[in-house]
Structures are given as C-alpha cells and as structure tokens.
MARZA-941335 format. One record per residue (C-alpha): residue in three letters; x, y, z. Coordinates in steps of 0.05 Angstrom, whole numbers, plus 5000, padded with zeros to 4 digits. Example, Ala and Ser with C-alpha at 12.3 -4.5 7.8 and 13.67 -1.06 7.14 Angstrom:
<marlos>
ALA524649105156SER527349795143
</marlos>
This chain:
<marlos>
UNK693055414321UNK695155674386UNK697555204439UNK697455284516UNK702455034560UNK701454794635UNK706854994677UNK706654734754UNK710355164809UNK715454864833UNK714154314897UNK716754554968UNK722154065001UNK719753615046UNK723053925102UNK720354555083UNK713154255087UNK715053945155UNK718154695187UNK711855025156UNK707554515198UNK711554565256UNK712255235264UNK706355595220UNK706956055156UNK712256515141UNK712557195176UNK715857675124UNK720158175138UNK716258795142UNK712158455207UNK718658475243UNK716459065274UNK708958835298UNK714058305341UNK714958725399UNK712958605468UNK708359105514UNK711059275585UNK706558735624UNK708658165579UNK716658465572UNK716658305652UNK713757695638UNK718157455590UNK724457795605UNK724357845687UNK722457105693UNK730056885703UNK731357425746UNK725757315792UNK725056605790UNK731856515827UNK728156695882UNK726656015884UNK734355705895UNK738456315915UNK736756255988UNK736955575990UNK743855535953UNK747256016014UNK743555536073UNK746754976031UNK753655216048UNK752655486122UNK748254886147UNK754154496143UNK759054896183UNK755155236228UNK748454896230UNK742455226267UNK746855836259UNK746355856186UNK738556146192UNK741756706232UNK747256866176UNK742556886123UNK739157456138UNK745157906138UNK747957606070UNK740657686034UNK741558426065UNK748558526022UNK745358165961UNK739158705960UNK744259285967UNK749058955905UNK741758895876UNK739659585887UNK747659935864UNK746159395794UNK739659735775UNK741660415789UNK747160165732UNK742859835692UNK737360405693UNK743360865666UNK744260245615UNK737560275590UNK737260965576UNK742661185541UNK743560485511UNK736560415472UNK739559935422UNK739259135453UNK745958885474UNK747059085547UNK753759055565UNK756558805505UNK754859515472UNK756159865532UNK764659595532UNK764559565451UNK762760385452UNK766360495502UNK773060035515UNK772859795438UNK770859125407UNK776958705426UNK775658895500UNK768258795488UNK769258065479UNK770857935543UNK762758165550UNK760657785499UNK764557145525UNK761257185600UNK754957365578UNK753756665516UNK756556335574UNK751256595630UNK744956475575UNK747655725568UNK748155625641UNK742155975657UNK737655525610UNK740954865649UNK740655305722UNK732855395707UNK730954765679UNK733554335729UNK731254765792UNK724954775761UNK724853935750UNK726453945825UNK720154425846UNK715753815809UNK719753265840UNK719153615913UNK711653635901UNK712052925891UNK715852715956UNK710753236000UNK704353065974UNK705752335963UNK710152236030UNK716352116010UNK714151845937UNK721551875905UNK719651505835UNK720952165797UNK728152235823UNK730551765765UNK727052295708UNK730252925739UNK734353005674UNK729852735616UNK723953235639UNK729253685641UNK732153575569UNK724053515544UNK723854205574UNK728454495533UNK725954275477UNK719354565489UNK722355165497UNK726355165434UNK719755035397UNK716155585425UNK721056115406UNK722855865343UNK715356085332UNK717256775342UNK717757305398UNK710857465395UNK708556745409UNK713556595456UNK711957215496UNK704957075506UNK705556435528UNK711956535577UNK710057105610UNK703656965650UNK707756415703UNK711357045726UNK705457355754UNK703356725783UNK709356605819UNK709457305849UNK702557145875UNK704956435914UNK710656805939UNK706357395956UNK701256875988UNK705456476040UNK708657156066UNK701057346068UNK699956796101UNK706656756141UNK705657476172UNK697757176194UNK700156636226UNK706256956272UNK701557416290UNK696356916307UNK701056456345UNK707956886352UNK712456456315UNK711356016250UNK711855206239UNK718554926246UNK722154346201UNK725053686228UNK732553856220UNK734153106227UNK730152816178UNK732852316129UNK736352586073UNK738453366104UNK744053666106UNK748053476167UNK747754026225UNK754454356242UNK757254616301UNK758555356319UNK765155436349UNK768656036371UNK770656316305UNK769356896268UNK761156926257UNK757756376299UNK764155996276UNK763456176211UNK769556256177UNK770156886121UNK771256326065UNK765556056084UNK760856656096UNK764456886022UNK762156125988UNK755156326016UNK755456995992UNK757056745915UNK751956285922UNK746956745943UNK749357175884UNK746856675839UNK739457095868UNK741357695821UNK743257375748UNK737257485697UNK738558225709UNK740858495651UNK736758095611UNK732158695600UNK738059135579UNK740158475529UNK732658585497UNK730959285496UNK728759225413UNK723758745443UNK719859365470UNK714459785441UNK717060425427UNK719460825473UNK724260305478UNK728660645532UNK723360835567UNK719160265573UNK726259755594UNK727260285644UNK719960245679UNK719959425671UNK727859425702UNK725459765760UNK718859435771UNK722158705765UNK728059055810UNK722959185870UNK719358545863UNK726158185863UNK728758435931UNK721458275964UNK721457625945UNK729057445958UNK728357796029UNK721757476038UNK723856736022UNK729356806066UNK725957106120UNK721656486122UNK727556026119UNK730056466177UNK724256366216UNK721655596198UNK728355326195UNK727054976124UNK733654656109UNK737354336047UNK737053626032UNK743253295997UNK739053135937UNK736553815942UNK729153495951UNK724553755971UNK727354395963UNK727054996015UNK721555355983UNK716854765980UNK718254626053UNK716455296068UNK709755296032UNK708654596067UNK709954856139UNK705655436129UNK700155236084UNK698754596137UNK696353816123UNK689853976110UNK686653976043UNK686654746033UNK694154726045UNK695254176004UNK691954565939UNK696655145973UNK702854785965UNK701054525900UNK699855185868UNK705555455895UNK710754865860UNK706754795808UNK708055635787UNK715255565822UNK716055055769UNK713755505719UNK716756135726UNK723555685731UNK721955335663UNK720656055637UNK726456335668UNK730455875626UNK726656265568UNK729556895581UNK736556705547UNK732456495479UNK730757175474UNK737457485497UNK742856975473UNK741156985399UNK740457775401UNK747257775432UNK749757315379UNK747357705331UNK750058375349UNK757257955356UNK756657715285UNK754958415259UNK761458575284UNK764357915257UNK766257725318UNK761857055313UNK760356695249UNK755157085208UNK749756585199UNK747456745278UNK745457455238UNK739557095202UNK733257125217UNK729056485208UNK722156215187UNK719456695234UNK723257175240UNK727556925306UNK734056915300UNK733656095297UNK741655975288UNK742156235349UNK736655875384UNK738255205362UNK745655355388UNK744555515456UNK739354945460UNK744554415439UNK750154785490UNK745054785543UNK743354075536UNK750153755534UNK751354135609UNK744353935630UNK747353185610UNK753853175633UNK751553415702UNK745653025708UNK741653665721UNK744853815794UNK743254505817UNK749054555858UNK753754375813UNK751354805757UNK751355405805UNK758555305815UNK758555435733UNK753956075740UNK754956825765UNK762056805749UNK758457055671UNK754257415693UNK757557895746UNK762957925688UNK757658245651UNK755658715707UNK762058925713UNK763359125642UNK757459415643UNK757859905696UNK765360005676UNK762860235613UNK757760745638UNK763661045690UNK767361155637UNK761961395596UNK760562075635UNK767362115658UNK768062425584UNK762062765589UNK759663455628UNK752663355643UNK747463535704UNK747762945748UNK754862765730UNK757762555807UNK752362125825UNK752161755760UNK759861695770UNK758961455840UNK753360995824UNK757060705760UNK764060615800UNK760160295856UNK757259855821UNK763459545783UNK766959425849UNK762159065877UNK761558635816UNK767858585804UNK768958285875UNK763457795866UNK766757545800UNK772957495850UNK770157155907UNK766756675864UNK772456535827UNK776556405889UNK771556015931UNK767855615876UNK774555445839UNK775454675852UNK768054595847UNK766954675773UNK768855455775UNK774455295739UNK772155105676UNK769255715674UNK775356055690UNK778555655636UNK773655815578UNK774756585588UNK781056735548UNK778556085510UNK773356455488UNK775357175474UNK781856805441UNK776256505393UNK772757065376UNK778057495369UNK780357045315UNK774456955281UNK774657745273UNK781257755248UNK779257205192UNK773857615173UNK778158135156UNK783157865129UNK779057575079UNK775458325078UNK782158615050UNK783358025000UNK776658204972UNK776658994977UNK784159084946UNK783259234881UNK787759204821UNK789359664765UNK783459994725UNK780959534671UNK781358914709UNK773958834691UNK776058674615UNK778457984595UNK786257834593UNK785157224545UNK784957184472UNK780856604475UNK775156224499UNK773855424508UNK767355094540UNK768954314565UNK762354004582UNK763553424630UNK759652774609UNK758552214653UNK751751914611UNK747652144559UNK741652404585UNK737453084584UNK741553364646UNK747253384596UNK743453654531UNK741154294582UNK748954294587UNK750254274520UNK745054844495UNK748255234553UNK754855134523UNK753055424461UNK749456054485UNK755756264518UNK758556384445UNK765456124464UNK770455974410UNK769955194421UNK765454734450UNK767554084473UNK763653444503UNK768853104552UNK768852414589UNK773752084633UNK774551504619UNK774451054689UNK770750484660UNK772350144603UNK766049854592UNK762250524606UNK766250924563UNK764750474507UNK757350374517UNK757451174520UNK760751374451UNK756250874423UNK750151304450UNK752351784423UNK754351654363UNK747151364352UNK743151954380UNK741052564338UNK740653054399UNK747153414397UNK752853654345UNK758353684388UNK762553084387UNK765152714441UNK772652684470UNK774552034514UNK780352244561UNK783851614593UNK783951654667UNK787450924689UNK789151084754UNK782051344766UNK783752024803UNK778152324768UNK779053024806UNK786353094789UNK785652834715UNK780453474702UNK785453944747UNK791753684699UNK787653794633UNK784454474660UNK791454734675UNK794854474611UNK788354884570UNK789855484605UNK797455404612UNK799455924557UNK796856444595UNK791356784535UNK786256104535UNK779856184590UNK776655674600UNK769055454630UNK767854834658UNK760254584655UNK758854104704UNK750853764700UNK749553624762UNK743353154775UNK739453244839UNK734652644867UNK729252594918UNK732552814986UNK732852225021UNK733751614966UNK738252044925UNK743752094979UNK743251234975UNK742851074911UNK747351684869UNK753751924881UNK754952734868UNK761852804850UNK760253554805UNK761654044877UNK768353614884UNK771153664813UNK769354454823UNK773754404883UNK778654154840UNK779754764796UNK777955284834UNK784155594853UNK786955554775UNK787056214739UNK782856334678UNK778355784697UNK771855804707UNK766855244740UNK759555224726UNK754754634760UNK747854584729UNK742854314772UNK738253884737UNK731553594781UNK731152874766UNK726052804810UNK721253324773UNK722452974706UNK719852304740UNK713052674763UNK712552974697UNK714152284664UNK708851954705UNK703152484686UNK704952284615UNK708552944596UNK716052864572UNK720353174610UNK724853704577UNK732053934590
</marlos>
C-alpha cells in the first residue's frame, strides 16, 4: 500500500516576516537593472543637497560678518556669493569632464584610484564617508530649523518647538533610512518632487522681490535690533569696511558650505538610465545653473532686506526674507508657509542624497577591500542596506552630540567635501596630461583651475574653522586613510595565506586513519541525527563522547543509554573535574591526532530554539568547543543544527518528530 508523506516548507524567522512587512517582497537580482532613475527624478533625488544649501549658505557667511562689521556685512556678501558662483562654475566644468569619461559611479574616489592609485585614493574615500555623514546631520537640522522658524513667524514668537529641534531631527533620519532601505526606485520617487517645489518658492519671492522694487524702489527691511539677533558690529578703518582678511576668509568657507552636494551626481552615475554619462552630464549642468540663481538670488535679497542671523539661528534668513516680502496679510502668510514648508523639504531630502551616494561609495571601497566587505551586499531590496544603516547610526550620534546646531556642524562640513573636489579635478589634470586629444589645454586649464581653488578652500577652512570643531575633522583624516589602508593590507595578507599553495597532491589525505567523536550532552534525537551522520562518513571508528561535568548528569545519562535501543555505538564518559570543558576536548583532540597519521572529525549537535526564549532558557556551547580545535591539524569540526523548535510544532500536530 503506498503511503504519502506531508512535508511543510520550512517557517520564515520572525524577523524575516517583520523586514518583509516593513519593507515589501523581495526584489531579485535580475530587477537590479529596472532600479534606475530618469533625468527629472536623478535631479530630484541627487541635486536636492546641492541645491537645498541655498537655504543656509548665505546665511552662514552674514553669520560671521554681522558681527564684525554689521550693516556692512550685506555689502560684503554680494562680492563673496560672486567668488562662490565662479568656484561653482570652474567645479562643474570638472565635474562635467568627471561624468564623461568616468561613467562608472564613484566620483572622485575612481577618478584618484585610476589615476594616483588606491592608497592615494583613500584620502578620497576618507573626505568623501565623512561629507555624506555630515551632510545627513547639516540637512536635517537646517531643515528642523525652516519648521521651527515657521513657528516663531506665523505664531509671533511661538518658541515651544525650540526644545524638539533634535528629536524631529533624529525621527527624520529615520524616515529616511526607511525609505531607501525600500530601494532606489521608491526612494527616488518620493524624494525628488520637494526639489522642484523649492525651486518654485525661491523662484517666487525673487518674482515677487523684482515686482515689488520696481513698484516701490526698494524692498521691506528687518528690525536689526530685535531680540535674539546677532549683535551689529562696527566698521572701522580696516581692510574691507573693517573687515579683516580672516574674517572675510571665515565667511568665505562658510559660504562654501553653498557648493557641497556637487558631486553627488558624479557619486551616482549607475543610478541613470542609460546613457549613463550622458544623462549625469545634462542633470550636472541643469542643477549647476539652478544652483548659482538661487545662491545669488537669496543673497541678493539678504543684500537688499537686510534679513539678519539670530543666535539661535531662528527664524532663519530665508524665512525672514519670504516674511518681509510676502507681507502680513493672509496671502503672504500661505506665501511664507509654502515657502518653509518646501525649504523644509528639499533640506530633509537633501540629507537623502548621501543614502544614495555613501553606500555606493562604500561599496566600490570594499570591492577594493579597502572597507569591510559586507558594505558590498545588496539587501532585501536590492540597496546596499550595510551601508545605509551605517551612515544612519554615524549621522545620528553627530546630530546628538551637537544638539543639531547648524553652525557648529558647518564648522565639521566642506573640509570633505572640497577634499573631494580636489582629488577629483587633480585626477582629471593628470588624466589628459598623459593623453593627446582635441581639446587638451582647456581641459588642462579647467582641471588645474579647479584643484587650486579647492585646494585653497580645504586650506582656508582648515585654518579659519580650526578651533571651532574643524579640527576633528582634521584629526580623522590620517585616522581614516590609516584605517583603511589597514584594512587593505589584512585583506591581503590573508589573500596570500589562502592563494599559496603547497606541493601537488595536497588534495589527498596524509593520514592512515580515520576517527569520528560524537559529542553527547543528552540523549535525544539531535544526537541520533549525529550518530547516523557518524556512520555515513565510513570512518574507521565511531565513538559517542561525554564530559563528564556533572556527576549526577553523567550518571543519569549512561543509564539512558544503556536502556534505549536507538543506537549501537557505546558511550565513553571522559572526567572533566575542573570543568574546562573547551580545553578537556582540545587536550583529547590533540592527544588523537598526536602521532601525526590519525584524522579526526568532531560532530558537534547543535540544538537551535525559538529566537527569543532560546537565548534565555539554553546555553550553546557547540560554536565555542569548535573554536577550541580549530587551529589543531588533522582535525576536523562539524556542528549539526538540529530545530527544536520545528519538532515541537510537529509534536503538537500529533506527528513525531524525526532526527
């Protein structure tokens, strides 16, 4: 009579159930490639960072000057936004040369590893995981402070949001984890519309800025002397409205802070359709040119309402623009609240822009074992979520520690990312300089220009920002490349131990003989499976093994077995009194093998339990006692799993469970 047997597929984990709910299905592999972003949403997603500085960078170079030179300041900034547009315009010309002979993503990390080597490409690498980690903190907190500005201009004053700068923050960042752990396709659709809407409030107060000074022939100003400003300096008789240079340079690097987010399209060009190179190159540009209208329009209406700082940095510059301009009135209340409420936006999806570029980074370093190699895995949907959960947890602990300060976390910022520019645009001079092509001189002069002026921003900020939290920054360089240099160097060291190999024939056996132990802690059907195991391995001997740490245990065991029909293999008791159960199995392994023509295989049932109530009420000592014996020769160390927990569901649907 034939007989059919039920078999049930095994039950996902519980956390597997939970990440599925979480996050949605699976994406396989072979959708990888139906996870690319068109050219709208690539701006979107990727020129969000860059562009949403808009919204600080201005303010961040008033914050400096107001000080020292007060009314004065509104003069200097229009000459320093000037020098950041033309850094701005010599950094795409780079980057556009990045982009197009560069199609792989990576930026300036693959632009110094081809051409300065990978040691020297660290140094890439280094500025650019630090930039992404600052950047997500930078953008988070700016944009807390658009929504907390909103709050003190509609509500007059209101300041009961002040305390919740940095847990809206930190909820932020979560959000934005989730969405990308989703997937690039997800996350792109979501993140990249609050781009365009920002570029239409900025576009709509200059609309509305250029209507009204023609209408009246000058524009709103702001009380300079309202509670909570910046205190007015003094212009003396120095150099520039009694600006000193170290003061007109501190401005400068925090006005720099306007062009980070740059290469963030160079860092993601495998996130474009295809033509990859060409499609980065048309969304560089267009996020280029709507970059330096918006930074020369913000602080052209700084220049001409006189919007100034406060020493909370609320409200911020921006929002008192949109206030003075929009008016009291209800249409320029719904103004100024669609203008922070996108400002807010396109900041929180600024801080986006590293999820896409940090973990591709991290995994291009890792390919070249550089980083570990687990930030080379793609996840549940096909993000690289190692990476992801990283920089979340990095960009937290800053967000913490500096309670989500603006100014303070701009002290930590374009030092990375100007390193990057640099090494970029050092990269590409030295590029063509091998090369004889049509074009050559410019792309020379364009290339060389570029690192010099990068290379003097990384300078002046070093130099000017130092004792203000510049420093650390400083500090974690050579930290940095140190680290990853070492990590390389482990990698292939432990390359060459694998890849020597020995004499030919060193895939035959060198021993004469073969012995199974089976470890026994209980009689049960985790250690039958071991048993039957045992015996299809056709070894010489079979033996059933206990250490003996319990009298009383050991005694109630060779009982059981002597009673029970279920195996043939009789059972050896090995005193262990001083209950070093690790080193007792090491000491009797060695002594097996000791004569040099014995192998021997250790089989170790290991019993695994329901995730959570297993860790409480079982101890698993089988990965240790493989530890153990690991580095003997001629021994080998097998654990068998054994699901405990599926027995006790088959048990209670009245089917015995079977080793």
């Amino acid at each position: 009579m034939a007989t059919t047997t039920e078999t049930s597929a095994p039950r996902d984990k519980v956390s597997y159930r939970v990440k599925r709910l979480l996050l949605g299905p699976p994406l396989i592999t072979e959708q990888l490639s139906e996870e690319k972003l068109s050219n709208p949403i690539a701006l979107g997603v990727l020129a969000s960072d860059c562009m949403s500085s808009t919204a600080y960078g201005s303010e961040e170079m008033l914050r400096i000057l107001v000080p020292v030179i007060g009314v004065a300041a509104f003069s200097m900034l229009m000459p320093l936004t000037g020098v950041i547009i033309f850094v701005l315009l010599l950094l795409t010309l780079s980057y556009r040369d990045v982009v197009t002979v560069y199609t792989r993503a990576g930026g300036s990390y693959v632009v110094a590893r081809e051409n300065f080597g990978p040691n020297i490409a660290q140094i890439a690498a280094v500025a650019l995981l630090i930039d992404y980690i600052v950047t997500v903190a930078v953008q988070t907190a700016a944009g807390t402070d658009a929504i907390i500005s909103l709050a003190h201009l509609i509500g007059h004053g209101y300041t009961g949001l002040d305390h919740y700068k940095t847990p809206i923050s930190v909820v932020v960042v979560l959000i934005l984890m989730y969405g990308n752990l989703r997937g690039i396709r997800e996350a792109g659709r979501a993140f990249a519309a609050p781009a365009y809407l920002f570029m239409f409030a900025v576009a709509m107060m200059l609309v509305v800025g250029v209507i009204r000074f023609m209408a009246d022939g000058h524009l709103p100003h702001a009380n300079l002397h309202a509670p909570g400003a910046l205190h007015l300096g003094t212009p003396g008789s120095g150099l520039l409205y009694g600006a000193t240079l170290f003061i007109v340079l501190r401005a400068f690097a925090n006005g720099g802070s306007s062009l980070t987010g740059l290469e963030a399209i160079s860092n993601g060009v495998s996130a474009f359709r295809e033509p990859q190179g060409v499609n980065a190159r048309r969304t560089l540009i267009a996020m280029s040119i709507a970059l330096a209208i918006m930074v020369f329009g913000v602080s052209t209406l700084a220049y001409f309402t006189h919007a100034v700082p406060y020493s909370d940095g609320n409200p911020t510059v921006i929002a008192q623009e949109a206030h003075l301009l929009f008016g009291n009135g209800w249409l320029g209340t719904v103004g100024l609240i669609y203008v922070q409420l996108a400002t807010a936006l396109i900041l929180y999806t600024g801080a986006n822009t590293p999820y896409t570029g940090f973990p591709f980074l991290a995994s291009f370093v890792a390919e070249d074992s550089f980083l570990p190699r687990q930030f080379m895995r793609r996840g549940h949907r096909l993000a690289f979520s190692n990476g992801i959960v990283v920089l979340t947890a990095l960009a937290l602990s800053l967000l913490i520690v500096t309670r989500g300060n603006v100014d303070k976390l701009v002290s930590l910022y374009a030092i990375g990312v100007f390193t990057g520019f640099t090494m970029a645009a050092s990269g590409l001079f030295a590029y063509h300089l091998r090369r004889q092509e049509s074009g050559r001189t410019w792309k020379l002069a364009v290339n060389l220009a570029a690192a010099i002026a990068s290379a003097l921003v990384v300078l002046i900020f070093a130099i000017t920002k130092f004792t203000e939290g510049a420093w650390l920054v400083v500090v974690l360089f050579p930290i940095g490349v140190w680290a990853l240099i070492r990590i390389n160097r482990q990698y292939r060291a432990e390359a060459t131990a694998m890849e020597t190999m020995p004499v030919p024939g060193a895939d035959r056996p060198t021993w004469r003989r073969h012995i199974v132990y089976v470890l026994v802690d209980s009689l049960d059907l985790a250690t039958l499976k071991a048993l039957r195991y045992a015996h299809r391995l056709r070894p010489d001997e079979v033996r059933a093994l206990h250490f003996m740490v319990d009298d009383k245990h050991a005694r109630q065991l060779m009982d059981n077995w002597e009673d029970t029909a279920g195996t043939t293999v009789p059972l050896e008791v090995v005193a262990c009194p001083d209950r070093r159960l690790r080193r007792a199995v090491a000491d009797l392994a060695d002594r097996t093998t000791s004569d040099g023509q014995t192998a021997l295989t250790l089989l170790l049932p290991r019993r695994t339990y329901a995730p959570v109530i297993g860790k409480i009420l079982h101890r698993g000592t089988g990965d240790a006692l493989a530890k153990a014996v690991e580095d003997l020769p001629n021994v080998a160390v097998t654990v068998l799993p054994f699901d405990v927990e599926r027995a006790v569901r088959t048990l209670e649907a009245g089917r015995p469970p079977a080793p």
